[in-house]
VMD Tcl script that builds the backbone (N, CA, C; Angstrom):
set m [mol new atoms 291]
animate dup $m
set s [atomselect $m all]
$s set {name element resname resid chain x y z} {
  {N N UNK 1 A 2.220 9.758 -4.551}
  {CA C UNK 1 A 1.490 8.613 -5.022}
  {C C UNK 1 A 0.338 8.361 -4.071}
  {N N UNK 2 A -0.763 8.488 -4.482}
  {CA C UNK 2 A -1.993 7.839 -3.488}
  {C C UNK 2 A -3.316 6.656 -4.373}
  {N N UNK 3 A -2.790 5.700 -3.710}
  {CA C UNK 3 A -4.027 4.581 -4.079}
  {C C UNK 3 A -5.066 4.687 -3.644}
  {N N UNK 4 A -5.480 4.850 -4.444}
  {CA C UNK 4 A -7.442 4.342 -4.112}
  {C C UNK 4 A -8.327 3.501 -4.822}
  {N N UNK 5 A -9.277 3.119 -3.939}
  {CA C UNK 5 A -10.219 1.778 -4.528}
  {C C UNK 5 A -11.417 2.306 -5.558}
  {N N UNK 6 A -11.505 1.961 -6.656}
  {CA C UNK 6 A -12.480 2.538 -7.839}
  {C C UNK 6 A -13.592 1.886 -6.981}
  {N N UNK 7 A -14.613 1.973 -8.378}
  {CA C UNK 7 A -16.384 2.124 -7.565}
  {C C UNK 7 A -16.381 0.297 -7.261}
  {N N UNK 8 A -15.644 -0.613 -7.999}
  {CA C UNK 8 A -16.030 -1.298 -7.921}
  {C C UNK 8 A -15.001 -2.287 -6.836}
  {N N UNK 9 A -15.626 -3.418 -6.360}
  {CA C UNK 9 A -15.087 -3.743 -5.073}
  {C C UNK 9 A -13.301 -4.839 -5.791}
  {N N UNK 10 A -12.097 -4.484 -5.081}
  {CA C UNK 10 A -11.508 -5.907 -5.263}
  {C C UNK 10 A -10.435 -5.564 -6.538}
  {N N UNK 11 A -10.418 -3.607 -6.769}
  {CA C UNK 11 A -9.388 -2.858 -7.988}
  {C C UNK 11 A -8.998 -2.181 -7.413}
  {N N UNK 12 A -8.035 -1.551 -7.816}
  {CA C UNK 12 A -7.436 -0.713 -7.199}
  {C C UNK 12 A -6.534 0.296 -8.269}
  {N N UNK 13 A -5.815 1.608 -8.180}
  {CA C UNK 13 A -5.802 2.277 -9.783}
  {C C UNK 13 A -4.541 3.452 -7.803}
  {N N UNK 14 A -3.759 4.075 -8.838}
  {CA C UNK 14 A -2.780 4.619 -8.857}
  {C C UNK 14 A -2.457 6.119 -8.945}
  {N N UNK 15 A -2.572 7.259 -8.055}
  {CA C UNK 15 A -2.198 8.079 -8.532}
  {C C UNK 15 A -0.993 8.828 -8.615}
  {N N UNK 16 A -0.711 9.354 -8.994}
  {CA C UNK 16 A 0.829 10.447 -8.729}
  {C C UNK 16 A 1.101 11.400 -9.706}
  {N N UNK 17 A 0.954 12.881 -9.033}
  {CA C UNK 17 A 1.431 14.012 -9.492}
  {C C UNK 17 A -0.195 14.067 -10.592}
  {N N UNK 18 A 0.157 14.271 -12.007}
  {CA C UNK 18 A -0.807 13.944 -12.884}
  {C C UNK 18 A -1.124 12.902 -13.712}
  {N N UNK 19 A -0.091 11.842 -13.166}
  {CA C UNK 19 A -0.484 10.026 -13.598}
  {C C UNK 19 A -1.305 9.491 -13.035}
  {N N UNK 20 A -2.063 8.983 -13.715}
  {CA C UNK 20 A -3.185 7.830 -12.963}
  {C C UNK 20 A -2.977 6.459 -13.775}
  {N N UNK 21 A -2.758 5.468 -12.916}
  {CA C UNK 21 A -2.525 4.314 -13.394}
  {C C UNK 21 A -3.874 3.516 -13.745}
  {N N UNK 22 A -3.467 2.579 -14.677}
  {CA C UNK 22 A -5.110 1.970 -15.282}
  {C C UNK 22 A -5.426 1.278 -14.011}
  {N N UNK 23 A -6.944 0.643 -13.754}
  {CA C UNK 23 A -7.623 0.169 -13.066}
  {C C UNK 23 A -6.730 -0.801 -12.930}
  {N N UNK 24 A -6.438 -2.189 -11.569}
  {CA C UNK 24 A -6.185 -3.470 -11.689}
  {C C UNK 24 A -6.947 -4.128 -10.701}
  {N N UNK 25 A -7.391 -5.021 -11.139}
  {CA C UNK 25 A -7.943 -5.981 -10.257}
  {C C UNK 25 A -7.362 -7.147 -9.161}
  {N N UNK 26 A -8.230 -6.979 -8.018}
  {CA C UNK 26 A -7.045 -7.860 -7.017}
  {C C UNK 26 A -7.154 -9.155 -6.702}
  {N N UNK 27 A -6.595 -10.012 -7.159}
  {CA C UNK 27 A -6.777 -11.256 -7.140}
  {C C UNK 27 A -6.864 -12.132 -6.192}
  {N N UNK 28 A -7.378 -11.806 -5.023}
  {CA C UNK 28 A -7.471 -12.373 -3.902}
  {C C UNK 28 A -8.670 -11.580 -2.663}
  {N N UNK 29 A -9.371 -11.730 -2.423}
  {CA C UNK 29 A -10.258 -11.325 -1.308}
  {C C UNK 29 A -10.672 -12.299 -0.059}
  {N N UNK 30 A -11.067 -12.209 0.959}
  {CA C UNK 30 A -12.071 -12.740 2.240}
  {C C UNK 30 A -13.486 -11.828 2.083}
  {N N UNK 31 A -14.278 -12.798 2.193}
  {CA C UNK 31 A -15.798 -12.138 2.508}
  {C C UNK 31 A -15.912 -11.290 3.508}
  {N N UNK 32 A -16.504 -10.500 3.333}
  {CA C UNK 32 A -16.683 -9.425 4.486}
  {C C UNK 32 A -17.919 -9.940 5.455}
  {N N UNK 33 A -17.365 -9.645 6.459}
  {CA C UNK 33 A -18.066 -10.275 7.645}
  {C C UNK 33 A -17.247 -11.895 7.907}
  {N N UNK 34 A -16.255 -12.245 7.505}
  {CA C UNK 34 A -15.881 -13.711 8.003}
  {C C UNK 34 A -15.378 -13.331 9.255}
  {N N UNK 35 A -15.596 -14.210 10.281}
  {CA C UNK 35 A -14.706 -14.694 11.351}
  {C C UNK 35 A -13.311 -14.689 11.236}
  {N N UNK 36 A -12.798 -14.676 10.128}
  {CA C UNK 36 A -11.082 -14.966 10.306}
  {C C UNK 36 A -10.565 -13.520 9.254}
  {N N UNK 37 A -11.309 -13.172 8.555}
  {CA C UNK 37 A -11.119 -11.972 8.193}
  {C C UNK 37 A -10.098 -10.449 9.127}
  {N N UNK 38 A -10.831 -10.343 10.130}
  {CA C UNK 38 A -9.538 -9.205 11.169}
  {C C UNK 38 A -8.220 -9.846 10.995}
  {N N UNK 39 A -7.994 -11.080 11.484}
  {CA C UNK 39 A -7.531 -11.942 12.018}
  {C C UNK 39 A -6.255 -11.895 10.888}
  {N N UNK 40 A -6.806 -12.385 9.489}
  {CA C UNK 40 A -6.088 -12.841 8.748}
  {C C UNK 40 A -5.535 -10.948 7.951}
  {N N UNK 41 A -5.952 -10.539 8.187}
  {CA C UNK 41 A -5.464 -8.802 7.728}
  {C C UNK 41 A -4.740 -8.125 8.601}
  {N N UNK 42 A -4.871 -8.683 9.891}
  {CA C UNK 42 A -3.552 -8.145 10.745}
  {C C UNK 42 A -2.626 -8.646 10.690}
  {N N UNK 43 A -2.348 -10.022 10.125}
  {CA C UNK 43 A -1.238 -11.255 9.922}
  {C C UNK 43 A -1.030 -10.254 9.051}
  {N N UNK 44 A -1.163 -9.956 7.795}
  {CA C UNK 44 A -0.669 -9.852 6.464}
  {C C UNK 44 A -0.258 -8.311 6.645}
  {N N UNK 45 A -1.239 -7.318 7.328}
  {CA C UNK 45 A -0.589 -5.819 7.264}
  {C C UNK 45 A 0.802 -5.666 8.283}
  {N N UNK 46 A 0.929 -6.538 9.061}
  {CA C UNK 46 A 1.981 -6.482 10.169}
  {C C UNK 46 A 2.997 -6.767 9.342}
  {N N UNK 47 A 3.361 -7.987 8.493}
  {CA C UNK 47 A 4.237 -8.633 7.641}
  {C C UNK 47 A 4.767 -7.151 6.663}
  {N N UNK 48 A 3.665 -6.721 6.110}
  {CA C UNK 48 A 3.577 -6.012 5.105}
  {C C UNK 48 A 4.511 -4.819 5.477}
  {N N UNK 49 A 4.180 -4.417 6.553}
  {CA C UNK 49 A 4.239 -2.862 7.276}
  {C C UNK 49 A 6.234 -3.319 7.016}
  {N N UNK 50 A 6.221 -4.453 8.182}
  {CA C UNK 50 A 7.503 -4.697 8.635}
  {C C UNK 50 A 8.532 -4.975 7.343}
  {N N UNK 51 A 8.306 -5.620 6.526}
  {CA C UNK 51 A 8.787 -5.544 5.184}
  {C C UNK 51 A 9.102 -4.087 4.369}
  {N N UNK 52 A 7.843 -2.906 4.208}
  {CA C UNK 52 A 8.532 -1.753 3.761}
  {C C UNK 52 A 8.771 -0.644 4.944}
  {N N UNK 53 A 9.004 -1.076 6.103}
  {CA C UNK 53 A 10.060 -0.393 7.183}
  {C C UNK 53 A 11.857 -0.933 6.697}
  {N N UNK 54 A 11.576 -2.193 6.156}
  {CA C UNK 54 A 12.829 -2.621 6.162}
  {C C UNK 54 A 13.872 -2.188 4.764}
  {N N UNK 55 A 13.070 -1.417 3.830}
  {CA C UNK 55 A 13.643 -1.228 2.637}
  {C C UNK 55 A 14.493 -0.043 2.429}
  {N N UNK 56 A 14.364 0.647 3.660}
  {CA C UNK 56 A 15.741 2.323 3.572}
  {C C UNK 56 A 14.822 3.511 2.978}
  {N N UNK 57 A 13.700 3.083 2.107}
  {CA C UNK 57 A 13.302 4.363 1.328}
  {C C UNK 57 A 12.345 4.927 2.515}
  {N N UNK 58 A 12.519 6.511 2.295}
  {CA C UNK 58 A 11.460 7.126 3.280}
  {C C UNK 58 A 11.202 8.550 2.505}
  {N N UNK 59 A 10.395 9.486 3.005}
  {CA C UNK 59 A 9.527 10.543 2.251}
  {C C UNK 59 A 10.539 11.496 2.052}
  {N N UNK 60 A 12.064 11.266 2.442}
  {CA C UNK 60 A 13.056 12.631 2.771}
  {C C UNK 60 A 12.396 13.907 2.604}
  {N N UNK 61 A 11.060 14.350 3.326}
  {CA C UNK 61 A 10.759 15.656 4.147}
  {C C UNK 61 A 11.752 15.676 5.326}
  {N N UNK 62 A 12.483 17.390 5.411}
  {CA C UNK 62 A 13.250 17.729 5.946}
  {C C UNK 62 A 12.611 18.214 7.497}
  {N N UNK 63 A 13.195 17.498 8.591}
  {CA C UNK 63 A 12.688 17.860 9.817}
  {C C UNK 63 A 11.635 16.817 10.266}
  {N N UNK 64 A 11.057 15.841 9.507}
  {CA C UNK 64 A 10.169 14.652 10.038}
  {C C UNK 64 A 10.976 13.829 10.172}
  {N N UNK 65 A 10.233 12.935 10.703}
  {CA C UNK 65 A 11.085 11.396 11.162}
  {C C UNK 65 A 10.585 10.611 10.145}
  {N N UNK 66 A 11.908 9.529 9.348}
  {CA C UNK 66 A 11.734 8.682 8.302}
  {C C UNK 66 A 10.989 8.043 8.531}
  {N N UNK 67 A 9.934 7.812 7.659}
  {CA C UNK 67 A 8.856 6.583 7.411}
  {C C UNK 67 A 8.570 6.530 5.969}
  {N N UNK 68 A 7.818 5.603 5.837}
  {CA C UNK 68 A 7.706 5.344 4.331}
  {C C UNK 68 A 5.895 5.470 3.762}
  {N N UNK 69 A 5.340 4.904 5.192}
  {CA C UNK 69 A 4.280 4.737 5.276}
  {C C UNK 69 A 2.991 4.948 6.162}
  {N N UNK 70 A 1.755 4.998 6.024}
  {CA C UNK 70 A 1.034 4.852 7.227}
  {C C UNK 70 A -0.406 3.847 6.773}
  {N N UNK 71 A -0.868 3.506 7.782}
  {CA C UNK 71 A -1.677 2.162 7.770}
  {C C UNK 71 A -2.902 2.493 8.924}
  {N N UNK 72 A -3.953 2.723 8.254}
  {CA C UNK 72 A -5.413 2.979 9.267}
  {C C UNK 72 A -6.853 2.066 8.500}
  {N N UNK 73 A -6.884 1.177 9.310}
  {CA C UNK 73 A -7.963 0.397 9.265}
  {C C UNK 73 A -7.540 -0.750 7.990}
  {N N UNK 74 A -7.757 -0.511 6.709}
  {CA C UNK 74 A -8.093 -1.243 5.368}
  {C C UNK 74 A -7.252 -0.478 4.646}
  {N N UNK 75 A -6.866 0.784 4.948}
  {CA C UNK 75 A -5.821 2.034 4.002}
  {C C UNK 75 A -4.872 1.872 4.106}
  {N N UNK 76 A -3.777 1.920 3.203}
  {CA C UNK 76 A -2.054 2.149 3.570}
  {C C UNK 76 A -2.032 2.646 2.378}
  {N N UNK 77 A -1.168 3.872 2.880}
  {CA C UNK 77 A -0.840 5.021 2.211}
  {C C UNK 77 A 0.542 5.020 2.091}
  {N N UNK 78 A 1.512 5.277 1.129}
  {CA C UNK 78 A 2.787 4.905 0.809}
  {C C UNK 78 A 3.720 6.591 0.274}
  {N N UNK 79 A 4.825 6.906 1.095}
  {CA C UNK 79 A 5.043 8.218 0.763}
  {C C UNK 79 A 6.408 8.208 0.763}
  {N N UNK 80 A 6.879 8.685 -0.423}
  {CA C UNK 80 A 8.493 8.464 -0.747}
  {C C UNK 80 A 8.550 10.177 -1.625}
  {N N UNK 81 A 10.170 9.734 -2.134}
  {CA C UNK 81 A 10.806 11.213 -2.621}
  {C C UNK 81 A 11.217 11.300 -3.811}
  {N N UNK 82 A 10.917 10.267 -4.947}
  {CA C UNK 82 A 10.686 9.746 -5.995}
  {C C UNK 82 A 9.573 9.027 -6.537}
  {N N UNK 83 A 9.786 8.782 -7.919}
  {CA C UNK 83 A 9.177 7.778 -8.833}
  {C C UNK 83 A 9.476 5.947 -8.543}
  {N N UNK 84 A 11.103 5.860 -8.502}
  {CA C UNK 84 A 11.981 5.114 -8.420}
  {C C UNK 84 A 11.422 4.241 -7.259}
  {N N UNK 85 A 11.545 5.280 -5.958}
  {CA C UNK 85 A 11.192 4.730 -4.718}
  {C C UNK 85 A 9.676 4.051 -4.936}
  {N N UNK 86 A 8.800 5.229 -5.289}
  {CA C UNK 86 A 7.609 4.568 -5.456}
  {C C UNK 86 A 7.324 3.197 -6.156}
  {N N UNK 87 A 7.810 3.179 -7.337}
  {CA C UNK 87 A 7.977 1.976 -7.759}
  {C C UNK 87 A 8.301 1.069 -7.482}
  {N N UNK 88 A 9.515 0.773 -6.720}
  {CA C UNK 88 A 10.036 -0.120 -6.044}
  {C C UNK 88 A 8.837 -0.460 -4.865}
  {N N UNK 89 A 8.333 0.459 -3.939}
  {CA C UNK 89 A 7.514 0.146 -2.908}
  {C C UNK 89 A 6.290 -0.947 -3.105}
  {N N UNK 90 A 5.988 -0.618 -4.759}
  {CA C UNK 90 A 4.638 -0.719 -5.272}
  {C C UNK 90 A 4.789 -2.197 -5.799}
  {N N UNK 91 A 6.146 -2.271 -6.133}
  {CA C UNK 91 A 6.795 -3.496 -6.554}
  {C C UNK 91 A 6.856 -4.499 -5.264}
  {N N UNK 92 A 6.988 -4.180 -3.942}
  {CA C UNK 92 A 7.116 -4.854 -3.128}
  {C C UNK 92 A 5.552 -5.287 -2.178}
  {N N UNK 93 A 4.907 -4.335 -2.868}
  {CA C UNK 93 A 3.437 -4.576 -2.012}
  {C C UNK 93 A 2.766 -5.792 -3.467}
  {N N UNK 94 A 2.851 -5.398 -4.685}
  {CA C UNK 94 A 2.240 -6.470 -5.541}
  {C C UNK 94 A 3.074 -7.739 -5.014}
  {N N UNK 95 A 4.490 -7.918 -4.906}
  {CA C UNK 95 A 4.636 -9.184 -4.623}
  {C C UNK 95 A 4.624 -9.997 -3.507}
  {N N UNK 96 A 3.891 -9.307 -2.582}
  {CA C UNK 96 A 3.800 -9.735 -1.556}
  {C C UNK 96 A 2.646 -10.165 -1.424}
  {N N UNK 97 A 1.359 -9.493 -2.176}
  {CA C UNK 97 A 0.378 -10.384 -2.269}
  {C C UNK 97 A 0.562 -12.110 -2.980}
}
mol reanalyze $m
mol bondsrecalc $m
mol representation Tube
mol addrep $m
């Protein structure tokens, strides 16, 4: 599964294997360039991170160390060993917004 941001700012769309999920729009933003902007995205990716560390699912590649995820800058990338898992993950990042 890998998310990425379409052309336009504030959507976001779904991929996996040869599914691509429709466009969705994200209902919440900070202006770029605010003062509280870093601030308020390290609150929320820390929460975030620590929440799907806490759910058991991980990429079961044989010989790595379990994780589920990785997180660089504005990106988080989400890597499991199913559909199921994915879903669930994807389920836990929408409701957490």
């Amino acid at each position: 599964m890998r998310p990425y941001s379409a052309a336009f700012m504030n959507t976001l769309r779904c991929e996996f294997r040869w599914a691509v999920s429709p466009l969705q729009r994200s209902s919440w933003t900070r202006e770029q360039g605010c003062a509280l902007s870093p601030l308020l995205f390290d609150l929320f990716i820390n929460a975030l991170l620590l929440l799907l560390d806490s759910t058991g699912i991980f990429h079961l590649v044989l010989g790595v160390p379990d994780w589920n995820h990785q997180a660089f800058a504005d990106v988080l990338s989400l890597y499991v060993g199913s559909t199921d898992n994915a879903n669930t993950l994807l389920d836990i990042v929408s409701e957490f917004q």
